[in-house]
PQR file with spaces between the fields and no chain letter, atoms N, CA, C, O and H, PARSE charges and radii, in Angstrom:
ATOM       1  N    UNK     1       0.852   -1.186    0.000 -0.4000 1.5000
ATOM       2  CA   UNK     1       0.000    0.000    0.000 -0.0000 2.0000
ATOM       3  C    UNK     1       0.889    1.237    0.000  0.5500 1.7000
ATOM       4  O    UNK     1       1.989    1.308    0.547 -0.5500 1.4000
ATOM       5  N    UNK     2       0.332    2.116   -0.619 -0.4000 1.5000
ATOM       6  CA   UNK     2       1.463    3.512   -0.944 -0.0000 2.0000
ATOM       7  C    UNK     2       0.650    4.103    0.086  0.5500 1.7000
ATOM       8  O    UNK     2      -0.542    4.183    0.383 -0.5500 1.4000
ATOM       9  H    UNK     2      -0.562    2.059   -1.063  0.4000 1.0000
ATOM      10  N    UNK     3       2.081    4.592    0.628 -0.4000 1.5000
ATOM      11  CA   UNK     3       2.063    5.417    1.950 -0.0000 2.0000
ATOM      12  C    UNK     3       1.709    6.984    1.875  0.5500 1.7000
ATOM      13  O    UNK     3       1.636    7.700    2.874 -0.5500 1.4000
ATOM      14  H    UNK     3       3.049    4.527    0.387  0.4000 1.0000
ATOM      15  N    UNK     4       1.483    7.449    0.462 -0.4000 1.5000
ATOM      16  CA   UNK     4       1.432    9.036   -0.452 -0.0000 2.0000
ATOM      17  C    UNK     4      -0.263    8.746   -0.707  0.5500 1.7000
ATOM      18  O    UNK     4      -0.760    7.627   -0.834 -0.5500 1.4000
ATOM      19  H    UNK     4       1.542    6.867   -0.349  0.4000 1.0000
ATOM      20  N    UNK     5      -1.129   10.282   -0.753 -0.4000 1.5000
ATOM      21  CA   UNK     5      -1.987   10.306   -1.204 -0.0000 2.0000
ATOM      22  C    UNK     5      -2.244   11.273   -2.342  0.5500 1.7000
ATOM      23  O    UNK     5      -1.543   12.268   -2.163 -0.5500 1.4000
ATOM      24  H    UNK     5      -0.725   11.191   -0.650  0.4000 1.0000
ATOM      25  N    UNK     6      -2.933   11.364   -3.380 -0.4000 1.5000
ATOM      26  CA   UNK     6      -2.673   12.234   -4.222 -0.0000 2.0000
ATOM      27  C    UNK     6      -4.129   13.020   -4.124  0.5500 1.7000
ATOM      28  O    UNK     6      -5.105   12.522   -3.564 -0.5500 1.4000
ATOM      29  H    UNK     6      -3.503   10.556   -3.525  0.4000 1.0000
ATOM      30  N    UNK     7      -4.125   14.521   -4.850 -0.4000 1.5000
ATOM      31  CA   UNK     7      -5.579   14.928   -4.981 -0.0000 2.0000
ATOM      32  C    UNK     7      -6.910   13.849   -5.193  0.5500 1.7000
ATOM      33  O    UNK     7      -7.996   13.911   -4.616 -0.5500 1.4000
ATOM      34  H    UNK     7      -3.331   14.926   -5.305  0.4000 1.0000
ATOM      35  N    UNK     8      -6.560   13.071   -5.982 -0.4000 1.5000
ATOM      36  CA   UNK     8      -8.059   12.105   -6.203 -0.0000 2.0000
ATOM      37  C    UNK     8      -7.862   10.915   -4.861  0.5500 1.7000
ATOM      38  O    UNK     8      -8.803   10.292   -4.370 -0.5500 1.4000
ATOM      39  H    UNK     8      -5.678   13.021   -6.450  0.4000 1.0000
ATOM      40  N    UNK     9      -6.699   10.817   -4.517 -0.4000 1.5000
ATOM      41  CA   UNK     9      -6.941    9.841   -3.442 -0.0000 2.0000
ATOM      42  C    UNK     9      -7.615   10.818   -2.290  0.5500 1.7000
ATOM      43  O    UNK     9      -8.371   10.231   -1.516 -0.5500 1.4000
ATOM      44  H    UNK     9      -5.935   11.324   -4.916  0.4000 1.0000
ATOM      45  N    UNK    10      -7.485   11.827   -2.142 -0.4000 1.5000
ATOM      46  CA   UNK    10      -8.565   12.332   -1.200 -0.0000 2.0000
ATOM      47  C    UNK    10      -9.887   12.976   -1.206  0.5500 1.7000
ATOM      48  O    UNK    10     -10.611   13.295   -0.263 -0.5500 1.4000
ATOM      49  H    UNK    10      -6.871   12.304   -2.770  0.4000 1.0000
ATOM      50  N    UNK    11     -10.111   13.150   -3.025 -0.4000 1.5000
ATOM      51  CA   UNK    11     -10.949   13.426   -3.031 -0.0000 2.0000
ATOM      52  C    UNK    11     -12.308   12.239   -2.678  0.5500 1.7000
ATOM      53  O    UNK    11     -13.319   12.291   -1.976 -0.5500 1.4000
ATOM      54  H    UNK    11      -9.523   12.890   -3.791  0.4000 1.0000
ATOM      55  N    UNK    12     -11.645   11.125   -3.644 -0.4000 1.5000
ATOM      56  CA   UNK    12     -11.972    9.610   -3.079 -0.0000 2.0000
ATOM      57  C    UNK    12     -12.478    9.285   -1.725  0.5500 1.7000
ATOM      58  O    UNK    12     -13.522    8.704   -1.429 -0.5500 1.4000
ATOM      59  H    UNK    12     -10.824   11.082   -4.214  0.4000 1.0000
ATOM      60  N    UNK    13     -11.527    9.774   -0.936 -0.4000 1.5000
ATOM      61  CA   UNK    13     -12.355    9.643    0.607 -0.0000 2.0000
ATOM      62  C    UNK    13     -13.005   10.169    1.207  0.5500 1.7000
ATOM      63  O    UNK    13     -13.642    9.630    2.112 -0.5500 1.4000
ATOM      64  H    UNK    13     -10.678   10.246   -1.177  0.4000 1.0000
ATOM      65  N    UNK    14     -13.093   11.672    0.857 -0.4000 1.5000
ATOM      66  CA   UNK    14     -14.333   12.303    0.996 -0.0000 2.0000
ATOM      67  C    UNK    14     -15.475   12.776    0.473  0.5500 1.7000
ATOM      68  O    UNK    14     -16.258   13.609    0.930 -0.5500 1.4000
ATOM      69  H    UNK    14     -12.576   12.110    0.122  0.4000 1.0000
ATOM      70  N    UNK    15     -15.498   12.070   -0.689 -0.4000 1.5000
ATOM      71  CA   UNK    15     -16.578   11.610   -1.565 -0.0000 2.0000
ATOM      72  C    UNK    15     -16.648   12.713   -2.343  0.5500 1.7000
ATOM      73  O    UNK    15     -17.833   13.043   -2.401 -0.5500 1.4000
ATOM      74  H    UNK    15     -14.862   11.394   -1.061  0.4000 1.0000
ATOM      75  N    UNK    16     -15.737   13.694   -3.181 -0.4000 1.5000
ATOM      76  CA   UNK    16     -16.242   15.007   -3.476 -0.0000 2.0000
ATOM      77  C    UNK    16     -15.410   14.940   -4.639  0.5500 1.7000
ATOM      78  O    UNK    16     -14.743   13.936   -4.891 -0.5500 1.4000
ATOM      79  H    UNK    16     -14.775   13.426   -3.134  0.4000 1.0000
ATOM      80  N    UNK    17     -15.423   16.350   -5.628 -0.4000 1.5000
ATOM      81  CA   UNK    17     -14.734   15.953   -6.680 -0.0000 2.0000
ATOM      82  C    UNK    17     -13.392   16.232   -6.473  0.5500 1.7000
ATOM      83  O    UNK    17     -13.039   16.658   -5.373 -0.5500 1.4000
ATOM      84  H    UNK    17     -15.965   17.165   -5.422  0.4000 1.0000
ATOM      85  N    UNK    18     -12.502   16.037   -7.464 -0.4000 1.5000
ATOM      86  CA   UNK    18     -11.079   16.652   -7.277 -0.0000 2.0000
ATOM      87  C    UNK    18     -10.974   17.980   -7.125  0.5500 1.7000
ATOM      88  O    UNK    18     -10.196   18.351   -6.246 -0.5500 1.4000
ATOM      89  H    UNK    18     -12.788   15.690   -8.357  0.4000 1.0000
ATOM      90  N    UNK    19     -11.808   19.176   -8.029 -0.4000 1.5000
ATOM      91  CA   UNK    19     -11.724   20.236   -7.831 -0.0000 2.0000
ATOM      92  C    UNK    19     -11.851   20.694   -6.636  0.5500 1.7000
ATOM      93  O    UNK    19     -10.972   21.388   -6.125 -0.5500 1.4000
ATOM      94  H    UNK    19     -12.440   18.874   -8.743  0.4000 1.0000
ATOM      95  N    UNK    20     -13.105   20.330   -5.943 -0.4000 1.5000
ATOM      96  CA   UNK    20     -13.626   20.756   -4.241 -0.0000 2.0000
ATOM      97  C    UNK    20     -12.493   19.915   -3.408  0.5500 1.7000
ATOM      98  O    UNK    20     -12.334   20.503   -2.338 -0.5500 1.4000
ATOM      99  H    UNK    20     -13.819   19.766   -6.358  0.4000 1.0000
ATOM     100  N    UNK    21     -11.755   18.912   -3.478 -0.4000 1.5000
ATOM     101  CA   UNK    21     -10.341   18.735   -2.619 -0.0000 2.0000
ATOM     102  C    UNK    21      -9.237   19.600   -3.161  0.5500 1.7000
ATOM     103  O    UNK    21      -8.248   19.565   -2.429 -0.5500 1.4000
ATOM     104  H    UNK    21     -11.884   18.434   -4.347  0.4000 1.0000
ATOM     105  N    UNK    22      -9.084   20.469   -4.363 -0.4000 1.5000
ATOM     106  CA   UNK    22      -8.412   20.873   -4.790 -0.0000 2.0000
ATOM     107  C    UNK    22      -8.309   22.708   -3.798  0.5500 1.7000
ATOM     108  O    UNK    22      -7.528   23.329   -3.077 -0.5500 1.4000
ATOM     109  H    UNK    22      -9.887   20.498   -4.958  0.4000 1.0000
ATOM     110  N    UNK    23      -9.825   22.874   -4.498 -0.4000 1.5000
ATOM     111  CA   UNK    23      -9.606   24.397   -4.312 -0.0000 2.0000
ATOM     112  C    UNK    23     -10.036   24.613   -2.403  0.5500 1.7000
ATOM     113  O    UNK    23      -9.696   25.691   -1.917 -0.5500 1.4000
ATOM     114  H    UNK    23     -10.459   22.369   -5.084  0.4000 1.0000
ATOM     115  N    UNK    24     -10.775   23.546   -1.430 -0.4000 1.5000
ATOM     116  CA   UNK    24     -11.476   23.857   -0.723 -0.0000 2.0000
ATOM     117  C    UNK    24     -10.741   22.921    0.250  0.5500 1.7000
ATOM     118  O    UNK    24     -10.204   23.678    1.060 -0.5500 1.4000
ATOM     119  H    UNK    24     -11.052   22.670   -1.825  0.4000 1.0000
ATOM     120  N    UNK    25     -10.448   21.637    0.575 -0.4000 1.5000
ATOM     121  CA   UNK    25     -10.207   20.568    1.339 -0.0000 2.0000
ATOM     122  C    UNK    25      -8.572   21.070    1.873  0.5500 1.7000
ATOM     123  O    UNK    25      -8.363   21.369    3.049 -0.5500 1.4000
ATOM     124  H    UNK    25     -10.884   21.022   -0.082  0.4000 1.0000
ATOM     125  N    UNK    26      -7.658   21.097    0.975 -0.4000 1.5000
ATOM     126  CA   UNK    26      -6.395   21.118    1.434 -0.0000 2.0000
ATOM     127  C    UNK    26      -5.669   22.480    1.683  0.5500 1.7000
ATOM     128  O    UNK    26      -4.501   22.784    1.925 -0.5500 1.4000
ATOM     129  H    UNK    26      -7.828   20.854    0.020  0.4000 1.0000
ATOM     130  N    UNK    27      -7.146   23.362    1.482 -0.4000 1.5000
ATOM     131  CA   UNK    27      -6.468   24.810    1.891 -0.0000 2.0000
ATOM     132  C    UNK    27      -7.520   25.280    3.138  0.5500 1.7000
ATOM     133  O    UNK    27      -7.869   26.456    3.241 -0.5500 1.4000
ATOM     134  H    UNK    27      -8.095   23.115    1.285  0.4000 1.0000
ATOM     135  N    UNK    28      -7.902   24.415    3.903 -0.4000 1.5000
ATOM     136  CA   UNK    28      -8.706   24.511    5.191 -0.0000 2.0000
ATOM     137  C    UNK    28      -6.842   24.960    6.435  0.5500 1.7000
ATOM     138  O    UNK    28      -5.752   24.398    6.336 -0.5500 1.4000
ATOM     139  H    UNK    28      -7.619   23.460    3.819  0.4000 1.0000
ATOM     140  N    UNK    29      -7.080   25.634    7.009 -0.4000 1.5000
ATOM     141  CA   UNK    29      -6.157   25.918    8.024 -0.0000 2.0000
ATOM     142  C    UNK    29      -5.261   24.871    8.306  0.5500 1.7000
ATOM     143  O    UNK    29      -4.049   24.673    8.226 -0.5500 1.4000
ATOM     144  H    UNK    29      -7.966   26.091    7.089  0.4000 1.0000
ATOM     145  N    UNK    30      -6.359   24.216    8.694 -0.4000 1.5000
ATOM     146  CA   UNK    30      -6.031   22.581    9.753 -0.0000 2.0000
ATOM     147  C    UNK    30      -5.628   21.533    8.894  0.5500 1.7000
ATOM     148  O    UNK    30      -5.358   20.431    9.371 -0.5500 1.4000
ATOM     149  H    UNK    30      -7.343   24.377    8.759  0.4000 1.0000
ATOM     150  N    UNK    31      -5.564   21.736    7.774 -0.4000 1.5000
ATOM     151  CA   UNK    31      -5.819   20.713    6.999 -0.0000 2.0000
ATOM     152  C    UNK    31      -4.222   20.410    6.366  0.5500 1.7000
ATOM     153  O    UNK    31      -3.751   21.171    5.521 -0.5500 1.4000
ATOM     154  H    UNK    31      -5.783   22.632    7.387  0.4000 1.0000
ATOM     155  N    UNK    32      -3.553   19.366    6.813 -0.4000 1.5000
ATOM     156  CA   UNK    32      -1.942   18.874    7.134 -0.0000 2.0000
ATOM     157  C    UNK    32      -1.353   19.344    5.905  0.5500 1.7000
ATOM     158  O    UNK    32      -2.127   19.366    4.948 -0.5500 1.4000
ATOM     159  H    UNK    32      -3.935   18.748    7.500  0.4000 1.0000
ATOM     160  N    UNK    33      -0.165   19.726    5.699 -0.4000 1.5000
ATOM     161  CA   UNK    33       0.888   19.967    4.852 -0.0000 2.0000
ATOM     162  C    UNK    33       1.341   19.298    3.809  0.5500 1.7000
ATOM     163  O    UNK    33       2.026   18.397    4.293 -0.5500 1.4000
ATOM     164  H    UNK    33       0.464   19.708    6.476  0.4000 1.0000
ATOM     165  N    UNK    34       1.356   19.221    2.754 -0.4000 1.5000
ATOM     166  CA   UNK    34       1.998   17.994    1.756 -0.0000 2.0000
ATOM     167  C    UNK    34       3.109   17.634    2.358  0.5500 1.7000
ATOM     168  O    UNK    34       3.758   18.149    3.269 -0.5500 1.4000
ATOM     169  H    UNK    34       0.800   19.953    2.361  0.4000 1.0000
ATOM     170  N    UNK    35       3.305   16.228    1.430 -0.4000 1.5000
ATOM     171  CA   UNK    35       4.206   15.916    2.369 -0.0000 2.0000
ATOM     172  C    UNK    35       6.121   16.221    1.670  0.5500 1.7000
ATOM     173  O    UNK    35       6.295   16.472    0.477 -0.5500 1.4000
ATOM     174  H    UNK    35       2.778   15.810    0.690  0.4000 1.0000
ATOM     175  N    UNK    36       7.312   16.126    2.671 -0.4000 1.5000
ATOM     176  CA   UNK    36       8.129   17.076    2.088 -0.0000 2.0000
ATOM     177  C    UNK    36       8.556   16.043    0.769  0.5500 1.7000
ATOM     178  O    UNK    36       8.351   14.830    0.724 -0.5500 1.4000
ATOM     179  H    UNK    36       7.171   15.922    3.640  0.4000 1.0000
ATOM     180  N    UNK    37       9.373   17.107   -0.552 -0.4000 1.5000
ATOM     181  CA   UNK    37       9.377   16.466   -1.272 -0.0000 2.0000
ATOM     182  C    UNK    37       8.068   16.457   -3.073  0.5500 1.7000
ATOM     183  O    UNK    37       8.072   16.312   -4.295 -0.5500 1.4000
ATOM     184  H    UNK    37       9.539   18.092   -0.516  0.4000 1.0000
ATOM     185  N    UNK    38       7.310   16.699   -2.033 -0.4000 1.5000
ATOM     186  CA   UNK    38       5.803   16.694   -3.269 -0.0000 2.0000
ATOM     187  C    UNK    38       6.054   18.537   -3.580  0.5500 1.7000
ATOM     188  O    UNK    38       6.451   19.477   -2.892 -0.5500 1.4000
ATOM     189  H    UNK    38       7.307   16.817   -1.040  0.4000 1.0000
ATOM     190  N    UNK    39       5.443   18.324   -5.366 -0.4000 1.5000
ATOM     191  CA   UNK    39       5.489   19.605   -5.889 -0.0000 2.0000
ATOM     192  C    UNK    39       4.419   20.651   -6.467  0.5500 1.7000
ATOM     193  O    UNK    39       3.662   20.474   -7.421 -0.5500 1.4000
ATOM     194  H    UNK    39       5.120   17.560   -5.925  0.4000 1.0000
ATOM     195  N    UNK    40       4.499   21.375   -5.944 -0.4000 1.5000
ATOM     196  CA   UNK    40       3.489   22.374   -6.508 -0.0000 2.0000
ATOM     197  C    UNK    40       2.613   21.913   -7.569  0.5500 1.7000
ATOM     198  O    UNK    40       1.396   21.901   -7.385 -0.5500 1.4000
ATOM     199  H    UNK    40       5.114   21.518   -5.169  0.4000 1.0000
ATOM     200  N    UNK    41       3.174   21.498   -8.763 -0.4000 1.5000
ATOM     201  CA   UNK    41       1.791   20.806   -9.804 -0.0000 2.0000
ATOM     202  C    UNK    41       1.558   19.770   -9.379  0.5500 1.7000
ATOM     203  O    UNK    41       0.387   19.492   -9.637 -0.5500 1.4000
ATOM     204  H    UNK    41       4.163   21.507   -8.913  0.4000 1.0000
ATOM     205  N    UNK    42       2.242   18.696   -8.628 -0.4000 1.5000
ATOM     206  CA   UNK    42       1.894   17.677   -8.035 -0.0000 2.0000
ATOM     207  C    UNK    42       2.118   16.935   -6.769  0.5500 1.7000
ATOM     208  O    UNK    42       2.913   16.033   -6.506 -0.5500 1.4000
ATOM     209  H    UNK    42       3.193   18.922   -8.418  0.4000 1.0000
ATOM     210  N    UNK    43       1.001   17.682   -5.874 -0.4000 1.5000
ATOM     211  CA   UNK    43       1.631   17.186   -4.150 -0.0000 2.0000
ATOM     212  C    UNK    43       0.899   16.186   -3.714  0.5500 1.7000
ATOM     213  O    UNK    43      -0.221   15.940   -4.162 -0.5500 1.4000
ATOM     214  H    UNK    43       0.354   18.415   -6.088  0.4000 1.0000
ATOM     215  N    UNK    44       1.257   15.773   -3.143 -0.4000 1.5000
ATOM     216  CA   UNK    44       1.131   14.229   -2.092 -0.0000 2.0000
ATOM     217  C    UNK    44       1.066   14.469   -0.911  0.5500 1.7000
ATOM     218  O    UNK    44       2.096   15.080   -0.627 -0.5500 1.4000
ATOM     219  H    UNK    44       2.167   15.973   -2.780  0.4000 1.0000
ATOM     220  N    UNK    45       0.292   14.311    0.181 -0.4000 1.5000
ATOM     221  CA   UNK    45       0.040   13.728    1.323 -0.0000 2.0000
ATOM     222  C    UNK    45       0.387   12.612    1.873  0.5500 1.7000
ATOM     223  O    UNK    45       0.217   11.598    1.196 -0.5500 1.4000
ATOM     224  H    UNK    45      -0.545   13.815   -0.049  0.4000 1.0000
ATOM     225  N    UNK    46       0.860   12.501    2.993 -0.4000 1.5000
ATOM     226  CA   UNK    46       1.685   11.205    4.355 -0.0000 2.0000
ATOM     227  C    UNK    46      -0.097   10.574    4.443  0.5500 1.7000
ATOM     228  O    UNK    46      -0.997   11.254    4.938 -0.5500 1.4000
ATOM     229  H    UNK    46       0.999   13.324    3.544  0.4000 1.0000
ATOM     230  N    UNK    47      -0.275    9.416    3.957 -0.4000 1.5000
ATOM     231  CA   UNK    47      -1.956    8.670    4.379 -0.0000 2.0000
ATOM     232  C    UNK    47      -2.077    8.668    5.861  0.5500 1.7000
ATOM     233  O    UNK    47      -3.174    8.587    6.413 -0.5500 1.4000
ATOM     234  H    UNK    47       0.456    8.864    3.555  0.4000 1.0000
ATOM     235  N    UNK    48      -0.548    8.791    6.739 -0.4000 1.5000
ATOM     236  CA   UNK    48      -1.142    8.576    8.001 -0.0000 2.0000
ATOM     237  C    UNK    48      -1.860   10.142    8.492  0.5500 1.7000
ATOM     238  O    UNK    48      -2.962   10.339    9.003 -0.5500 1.4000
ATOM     239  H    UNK    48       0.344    8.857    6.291  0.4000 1.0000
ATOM     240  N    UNK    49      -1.014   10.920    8.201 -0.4000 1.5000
ATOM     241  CA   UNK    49      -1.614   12.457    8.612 -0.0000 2.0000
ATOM     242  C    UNK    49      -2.855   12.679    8.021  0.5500 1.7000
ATOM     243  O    UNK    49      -3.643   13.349    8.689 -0.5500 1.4000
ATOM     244  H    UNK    49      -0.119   10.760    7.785  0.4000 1.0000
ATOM     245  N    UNK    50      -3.261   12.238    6.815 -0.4000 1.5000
ATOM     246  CA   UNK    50      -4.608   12.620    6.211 -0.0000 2.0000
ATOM     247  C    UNK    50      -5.362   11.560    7.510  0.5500 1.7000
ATOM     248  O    UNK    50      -5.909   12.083    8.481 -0.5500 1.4000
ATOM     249  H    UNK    50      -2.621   11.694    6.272  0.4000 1.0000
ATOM     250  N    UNK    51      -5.306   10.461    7.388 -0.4000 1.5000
ATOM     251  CA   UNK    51      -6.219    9.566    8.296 -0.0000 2.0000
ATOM     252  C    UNK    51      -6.426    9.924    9.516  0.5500 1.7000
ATOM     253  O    UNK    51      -7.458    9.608   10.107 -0.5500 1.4000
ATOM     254  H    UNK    51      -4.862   10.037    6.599  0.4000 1.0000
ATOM     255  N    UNK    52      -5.254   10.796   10.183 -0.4000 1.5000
ATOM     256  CA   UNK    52      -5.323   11.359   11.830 -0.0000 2.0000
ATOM     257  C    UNK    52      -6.118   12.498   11.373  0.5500 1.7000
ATOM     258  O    UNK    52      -7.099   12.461   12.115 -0.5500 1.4000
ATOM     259  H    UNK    52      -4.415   11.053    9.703  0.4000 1.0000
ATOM     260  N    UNK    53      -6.287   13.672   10.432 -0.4000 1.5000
ATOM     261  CA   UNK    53      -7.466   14.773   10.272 -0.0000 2.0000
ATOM     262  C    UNK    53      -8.538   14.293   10.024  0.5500 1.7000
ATOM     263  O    UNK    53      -9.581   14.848   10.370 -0.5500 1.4000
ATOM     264  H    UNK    53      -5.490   13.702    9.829  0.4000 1.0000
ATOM     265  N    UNK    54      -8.490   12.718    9.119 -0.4000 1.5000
ATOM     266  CA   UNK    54      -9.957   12.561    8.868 -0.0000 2.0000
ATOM     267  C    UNK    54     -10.951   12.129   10.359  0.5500 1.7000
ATOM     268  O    UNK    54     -12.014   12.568   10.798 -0.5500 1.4000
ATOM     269  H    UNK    54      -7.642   12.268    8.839  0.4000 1.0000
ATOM     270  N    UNK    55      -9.887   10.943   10.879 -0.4000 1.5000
ATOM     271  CA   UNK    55     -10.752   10.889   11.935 -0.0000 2.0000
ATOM     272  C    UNK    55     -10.717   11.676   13.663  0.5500 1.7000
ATOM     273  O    UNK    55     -10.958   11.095   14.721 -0.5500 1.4000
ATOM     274  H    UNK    55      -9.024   10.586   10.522  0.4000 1.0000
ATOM     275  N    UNK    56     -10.295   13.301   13.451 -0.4000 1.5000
ATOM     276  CA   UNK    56     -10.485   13.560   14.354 -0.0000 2.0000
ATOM     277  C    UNK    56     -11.685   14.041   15.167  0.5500 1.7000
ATOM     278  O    UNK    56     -12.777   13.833   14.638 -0.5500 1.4000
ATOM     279  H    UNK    56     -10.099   13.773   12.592  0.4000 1.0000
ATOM     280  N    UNK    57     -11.680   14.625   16.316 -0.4000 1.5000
ATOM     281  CA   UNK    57     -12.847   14.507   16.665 -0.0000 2.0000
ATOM     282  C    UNK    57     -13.014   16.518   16.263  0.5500 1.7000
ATOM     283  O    UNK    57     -12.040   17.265   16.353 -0.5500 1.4000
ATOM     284  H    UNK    57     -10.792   14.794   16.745  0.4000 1.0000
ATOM     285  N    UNK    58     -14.335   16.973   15.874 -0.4000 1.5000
ATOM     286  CA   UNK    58     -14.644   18.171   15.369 -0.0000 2.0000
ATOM     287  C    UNK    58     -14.612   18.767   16.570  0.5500 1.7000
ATOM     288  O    UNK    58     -15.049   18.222   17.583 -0.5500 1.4000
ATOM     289  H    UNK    58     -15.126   16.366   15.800  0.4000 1.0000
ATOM     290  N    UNK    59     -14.127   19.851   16.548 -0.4000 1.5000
ATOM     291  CA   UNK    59     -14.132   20.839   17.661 -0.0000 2.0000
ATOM     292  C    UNK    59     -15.543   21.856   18.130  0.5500 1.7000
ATOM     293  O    UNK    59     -16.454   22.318   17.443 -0.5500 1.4000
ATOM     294  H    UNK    59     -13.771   20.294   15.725  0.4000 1.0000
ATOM     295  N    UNK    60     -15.240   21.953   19.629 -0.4000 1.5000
ATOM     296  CA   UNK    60     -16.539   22.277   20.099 -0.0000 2.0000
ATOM     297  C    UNK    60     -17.262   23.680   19.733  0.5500 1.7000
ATOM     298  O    UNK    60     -16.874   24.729   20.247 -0.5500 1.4000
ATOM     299  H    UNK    60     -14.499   21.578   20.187  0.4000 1.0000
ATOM     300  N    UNK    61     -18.330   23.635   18.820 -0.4000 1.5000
ATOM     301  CA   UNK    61     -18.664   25.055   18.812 -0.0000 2.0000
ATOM     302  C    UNK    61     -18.677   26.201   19.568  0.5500 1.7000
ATOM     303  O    UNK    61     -19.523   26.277   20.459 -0.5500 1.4000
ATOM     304  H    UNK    61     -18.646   22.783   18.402  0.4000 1.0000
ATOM     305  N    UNK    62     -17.780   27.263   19.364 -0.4000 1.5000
ATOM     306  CA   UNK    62     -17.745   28.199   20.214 -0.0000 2.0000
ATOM     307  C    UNK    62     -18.973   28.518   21.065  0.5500 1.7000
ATOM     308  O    UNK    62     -20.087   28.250   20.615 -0.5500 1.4000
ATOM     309  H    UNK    62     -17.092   27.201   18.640  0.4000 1.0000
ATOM     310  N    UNK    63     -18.837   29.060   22.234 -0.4000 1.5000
ATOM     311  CA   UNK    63     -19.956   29.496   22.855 -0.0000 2.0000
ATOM     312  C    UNK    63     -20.358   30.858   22.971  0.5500 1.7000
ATOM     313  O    UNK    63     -19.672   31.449   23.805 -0.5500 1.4000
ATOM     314  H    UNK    63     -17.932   29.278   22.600  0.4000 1.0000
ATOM     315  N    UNK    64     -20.899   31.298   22.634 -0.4000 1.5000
ATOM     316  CA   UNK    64     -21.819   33.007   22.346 -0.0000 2.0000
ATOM     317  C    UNK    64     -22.225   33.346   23.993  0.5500 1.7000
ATOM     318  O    UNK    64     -23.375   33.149   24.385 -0.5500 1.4000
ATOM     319  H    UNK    64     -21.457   30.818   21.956  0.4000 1.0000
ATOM     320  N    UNK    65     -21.460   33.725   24.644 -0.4000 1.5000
ATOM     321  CA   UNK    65     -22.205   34.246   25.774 -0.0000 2.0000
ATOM     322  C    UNK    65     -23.907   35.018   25.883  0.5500 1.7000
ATOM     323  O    UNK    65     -24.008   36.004   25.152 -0.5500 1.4000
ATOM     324  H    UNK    65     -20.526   33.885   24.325  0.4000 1.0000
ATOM     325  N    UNK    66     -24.938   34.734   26.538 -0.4000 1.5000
ATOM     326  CA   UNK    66     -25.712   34.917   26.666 -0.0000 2.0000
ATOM     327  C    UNK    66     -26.078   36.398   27.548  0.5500 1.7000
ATOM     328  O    UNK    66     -25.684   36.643   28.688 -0.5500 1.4000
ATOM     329  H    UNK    66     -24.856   33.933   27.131  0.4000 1.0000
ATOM     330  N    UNK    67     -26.879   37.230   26.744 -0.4000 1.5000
ATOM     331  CA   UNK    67     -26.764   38.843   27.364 -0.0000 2.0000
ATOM     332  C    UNK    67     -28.603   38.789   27.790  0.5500 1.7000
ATOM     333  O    UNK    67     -29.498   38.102   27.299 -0.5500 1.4000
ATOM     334  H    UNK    67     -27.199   37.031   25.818  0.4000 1.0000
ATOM     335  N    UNK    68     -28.630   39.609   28.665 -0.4000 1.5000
ATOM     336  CA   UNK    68     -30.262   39.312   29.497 -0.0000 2.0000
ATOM     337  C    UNK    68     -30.705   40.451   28.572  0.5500 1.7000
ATOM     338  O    UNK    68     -29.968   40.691   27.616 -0.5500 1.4000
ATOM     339  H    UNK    68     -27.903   40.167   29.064  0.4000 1.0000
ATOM     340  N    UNK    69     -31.558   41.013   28.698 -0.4000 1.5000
ATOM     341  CA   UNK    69     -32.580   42.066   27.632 -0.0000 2.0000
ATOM     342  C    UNK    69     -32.170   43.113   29.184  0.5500 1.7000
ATOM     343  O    UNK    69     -32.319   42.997   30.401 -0.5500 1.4000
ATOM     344  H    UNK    69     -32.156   40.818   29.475  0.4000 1.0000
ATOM     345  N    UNK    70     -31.630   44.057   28.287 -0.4000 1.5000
ATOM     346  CA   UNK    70     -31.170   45.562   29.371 -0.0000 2.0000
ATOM     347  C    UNK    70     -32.238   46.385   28.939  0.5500 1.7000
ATOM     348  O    UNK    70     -32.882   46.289   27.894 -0.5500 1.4000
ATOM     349  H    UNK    70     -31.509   44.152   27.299  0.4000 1.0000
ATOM     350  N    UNK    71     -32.360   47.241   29.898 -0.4000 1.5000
ATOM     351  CA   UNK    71     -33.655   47.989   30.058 -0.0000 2.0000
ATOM     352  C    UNK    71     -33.270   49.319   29.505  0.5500 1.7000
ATOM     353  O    UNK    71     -32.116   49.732   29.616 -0.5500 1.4000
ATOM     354  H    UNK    71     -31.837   47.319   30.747  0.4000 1.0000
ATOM     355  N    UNK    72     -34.392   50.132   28.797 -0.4000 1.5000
ATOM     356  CA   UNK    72     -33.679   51.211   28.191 -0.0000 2.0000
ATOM     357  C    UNK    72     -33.517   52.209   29.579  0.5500 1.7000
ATOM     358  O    UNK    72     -32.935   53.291   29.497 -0.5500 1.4000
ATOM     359  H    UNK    72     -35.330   49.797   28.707  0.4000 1.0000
């Protein structure tokens, strides 16, 4: 098993097209580094780092502090 993932291998796992892993998936903040070595027209991903983002756990929605109704 190749240890590299390419754009369609992730688009593949998250069921979407190449373009939407292209323009949207691997330019999320969080979303791991190619791996070193891979090139600008064609980068690759470590499968273990993609597999540790895929299955992490989603972070807790911020909480909006709650304001009482102020009196004019």
């Amino acid at each position: 098993m190749n240890d590299l993932l390419t754009l369609d291998d992730i688009a593949g796992m998250w069921k979407c097209t190449r373009r939407h892993a292209r323009d949207v998936l691997v330019k999320l903040a969080e979303f791991p580094s190619p791996a070193p070595g891979s090139t600008l027209k064609n980068p690759v991903w470590l499968r273990s780092e993609i597999r540790a983002y895929a299955n992490r756990k989603p972070k807790a929605p911020a909480q909006i502090p709650q304001q009482g109704l102020q009196t004019a």
